[in-house]
C-alpha positions as CSV (number, residue, x, y, z in Angstrom):
1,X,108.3,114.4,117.3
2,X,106.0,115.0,114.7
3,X,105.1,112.0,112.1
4,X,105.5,114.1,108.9
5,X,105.4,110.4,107.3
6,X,101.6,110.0,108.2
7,X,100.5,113.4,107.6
8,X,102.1,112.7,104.4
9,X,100.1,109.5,103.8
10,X,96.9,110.8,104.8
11,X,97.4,113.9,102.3
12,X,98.6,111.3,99.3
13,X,94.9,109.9,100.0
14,X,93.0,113.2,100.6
15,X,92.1,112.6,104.1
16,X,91.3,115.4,106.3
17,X,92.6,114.3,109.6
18,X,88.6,114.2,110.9
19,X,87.7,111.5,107.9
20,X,90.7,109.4,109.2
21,X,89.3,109.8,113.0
22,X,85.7,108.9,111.8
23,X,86.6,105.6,110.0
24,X,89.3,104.6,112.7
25,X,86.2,105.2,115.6
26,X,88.4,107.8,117.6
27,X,87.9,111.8,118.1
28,X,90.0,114.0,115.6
29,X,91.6,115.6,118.2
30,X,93.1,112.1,119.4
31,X,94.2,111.5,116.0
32,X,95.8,114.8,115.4
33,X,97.8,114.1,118.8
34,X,98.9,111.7,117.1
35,X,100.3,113.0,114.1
36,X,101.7,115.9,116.2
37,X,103.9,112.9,118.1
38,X,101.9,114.2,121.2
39,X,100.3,111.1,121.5
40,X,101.4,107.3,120.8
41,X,98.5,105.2,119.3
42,X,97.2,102.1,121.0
43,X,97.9,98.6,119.1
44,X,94.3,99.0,117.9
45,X,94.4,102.3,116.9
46,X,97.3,101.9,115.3
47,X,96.2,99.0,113.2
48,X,93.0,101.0,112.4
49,X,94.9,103.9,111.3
50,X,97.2,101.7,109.1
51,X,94.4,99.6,107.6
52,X,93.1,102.9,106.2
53,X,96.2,104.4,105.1
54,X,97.9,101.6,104.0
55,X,101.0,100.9,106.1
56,X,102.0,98.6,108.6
57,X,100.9,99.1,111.8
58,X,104.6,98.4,113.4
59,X,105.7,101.8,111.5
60,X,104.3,103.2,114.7
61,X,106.7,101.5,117.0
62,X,109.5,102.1,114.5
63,X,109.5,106.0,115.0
64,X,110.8,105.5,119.4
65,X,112.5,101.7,118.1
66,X,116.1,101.2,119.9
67,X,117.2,99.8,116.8
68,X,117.5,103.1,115.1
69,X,120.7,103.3,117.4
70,X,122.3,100.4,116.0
71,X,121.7,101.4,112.5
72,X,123.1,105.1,112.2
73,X,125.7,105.4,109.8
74,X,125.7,101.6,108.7
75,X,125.5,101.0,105.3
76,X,121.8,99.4,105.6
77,X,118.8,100.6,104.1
78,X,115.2,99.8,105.5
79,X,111.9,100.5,103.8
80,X,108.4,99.8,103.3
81,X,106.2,100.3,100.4
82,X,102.7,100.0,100.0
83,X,101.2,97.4,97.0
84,X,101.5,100.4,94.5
85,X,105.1,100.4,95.5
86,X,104.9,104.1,97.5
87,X,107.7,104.1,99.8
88,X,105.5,104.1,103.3
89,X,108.5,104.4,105.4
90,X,111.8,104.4,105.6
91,X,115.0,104.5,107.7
92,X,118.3,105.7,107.0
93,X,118.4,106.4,103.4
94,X,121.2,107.2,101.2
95,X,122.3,111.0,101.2
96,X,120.7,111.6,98.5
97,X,116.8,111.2,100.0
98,X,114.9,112.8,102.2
99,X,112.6,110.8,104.2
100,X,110.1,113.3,103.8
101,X,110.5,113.5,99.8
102,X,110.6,110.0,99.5
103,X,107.3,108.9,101.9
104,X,104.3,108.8,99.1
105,X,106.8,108.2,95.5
106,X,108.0,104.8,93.9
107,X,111.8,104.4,93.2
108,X,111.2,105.9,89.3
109,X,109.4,109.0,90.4
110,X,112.5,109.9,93.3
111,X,114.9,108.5,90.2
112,X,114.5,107.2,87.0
113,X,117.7,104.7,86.8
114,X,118.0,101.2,85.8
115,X,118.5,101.0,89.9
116,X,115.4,101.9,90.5
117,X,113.7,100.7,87.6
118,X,115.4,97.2,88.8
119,X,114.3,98.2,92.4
120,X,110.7,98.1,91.5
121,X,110.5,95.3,89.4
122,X,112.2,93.2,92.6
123,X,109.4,94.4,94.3
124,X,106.9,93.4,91.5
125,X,108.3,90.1,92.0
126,X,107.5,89.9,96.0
127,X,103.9,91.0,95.3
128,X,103.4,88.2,92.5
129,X,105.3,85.4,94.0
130,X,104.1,86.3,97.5
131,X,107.9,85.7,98.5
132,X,110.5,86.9,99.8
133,X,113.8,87.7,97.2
134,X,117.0,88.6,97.3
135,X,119.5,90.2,95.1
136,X,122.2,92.3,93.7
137,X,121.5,95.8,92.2
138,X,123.3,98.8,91.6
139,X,122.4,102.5,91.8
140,X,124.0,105.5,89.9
141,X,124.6,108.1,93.0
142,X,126.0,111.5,93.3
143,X,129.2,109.4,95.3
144,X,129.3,106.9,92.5
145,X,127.8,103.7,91.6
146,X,126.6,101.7,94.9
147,X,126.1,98.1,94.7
148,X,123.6,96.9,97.2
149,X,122.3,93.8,98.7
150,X,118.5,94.0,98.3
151,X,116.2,91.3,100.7
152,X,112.8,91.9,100.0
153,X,109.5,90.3,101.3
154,X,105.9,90.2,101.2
155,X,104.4,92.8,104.2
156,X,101.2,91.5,105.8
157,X,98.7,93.3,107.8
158,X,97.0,92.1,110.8
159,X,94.5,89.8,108.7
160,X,97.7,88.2,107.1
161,X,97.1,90.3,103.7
162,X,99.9,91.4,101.5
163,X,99.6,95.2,102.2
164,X,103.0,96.2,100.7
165,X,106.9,94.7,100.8
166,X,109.0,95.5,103.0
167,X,113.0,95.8,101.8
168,X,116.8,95.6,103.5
169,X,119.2,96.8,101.1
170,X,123.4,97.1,102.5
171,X,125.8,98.8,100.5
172,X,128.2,96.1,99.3
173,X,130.8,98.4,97.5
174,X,131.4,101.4,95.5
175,X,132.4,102.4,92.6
176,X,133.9,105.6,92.1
């Protein structure tokens, strides 16, 4: 399956795939297997690729993750954003998103609401305190308003840097 969501982030930073090959120290064809789903990164690979694009390395694993299973039509929301707050990934988003619209934008440029203006400054707030935070926000939808139950957290690489936050939100209730 192709990785639109990496050819996505390599474009946002005006990569060619052979300038993401060169600093990651494999072949562009490797790497373009890769981003066709032909291929499956090694754990260093992957961690060189995500070190230069600015993801977590795990987002790899999450594309073939059993997990996905469980989370199909729950009312959870995961995500992960890089330190400028571009959504990096994410996994079952509201109706409203497409994956492939949202990969590269902050909350404000998908939406400008208070949700996500109050979205992004909980995120703020994970990159400054260097914590994780939890709490209650709610997002003007084309089904209504949709409280959610945000948990966000710092997102470290493999040196233990903050690299982005990563975010759980579950739809508590609905307003009509």
């Amino acid at each position: 399956m192709k990785r639109e969501w990496l050819i996505h982030l390599r474009k946002r930073k005006n990569y060619t795939q052979k300038q993401v090959a060169t600093m990651a120290f494999i072949d562009r064809s490797y790497y373009a297997q890769i981003e066709s789903g032909e291929r499956s990164p090694s754990d260093d690979v992957a961690k060189s690729i995500a070190n230069i694009l600015e993801f977590h390395y795990s987002t790899f694993s999450l594309d073939e993750n059993p997990f996905e299973y469980s989370l199909v039509n729950s009312p959870m929301i995961l995500a992960h954003c890089d330190t400028s707050l571009r959504y990096t990934w994410i996994y079952n988003p509201h109706q409203d998103f497409q994956t492939g619209l949202v990969i590269g934008k902050t909350d404000v440029e998908i939406d400008d609401n208070e949700g996500t203006a109050a979205l992004m400054e909980l995120k703020r707030d994970v990159l400054t305190k260097e914590a994780p935070i939890r709490r209650k926000i709610t997002f003007p939808l084309s089904n209504g308003f949709i409280l959610y139950d945000v948990f966000a957290q710092p997102l470290y690489n493999s040196e233990n840097q903050i690299i982005g936050v990563a975010t759980s939100s579950t739809e508590m209730e609905q307003e009509y």
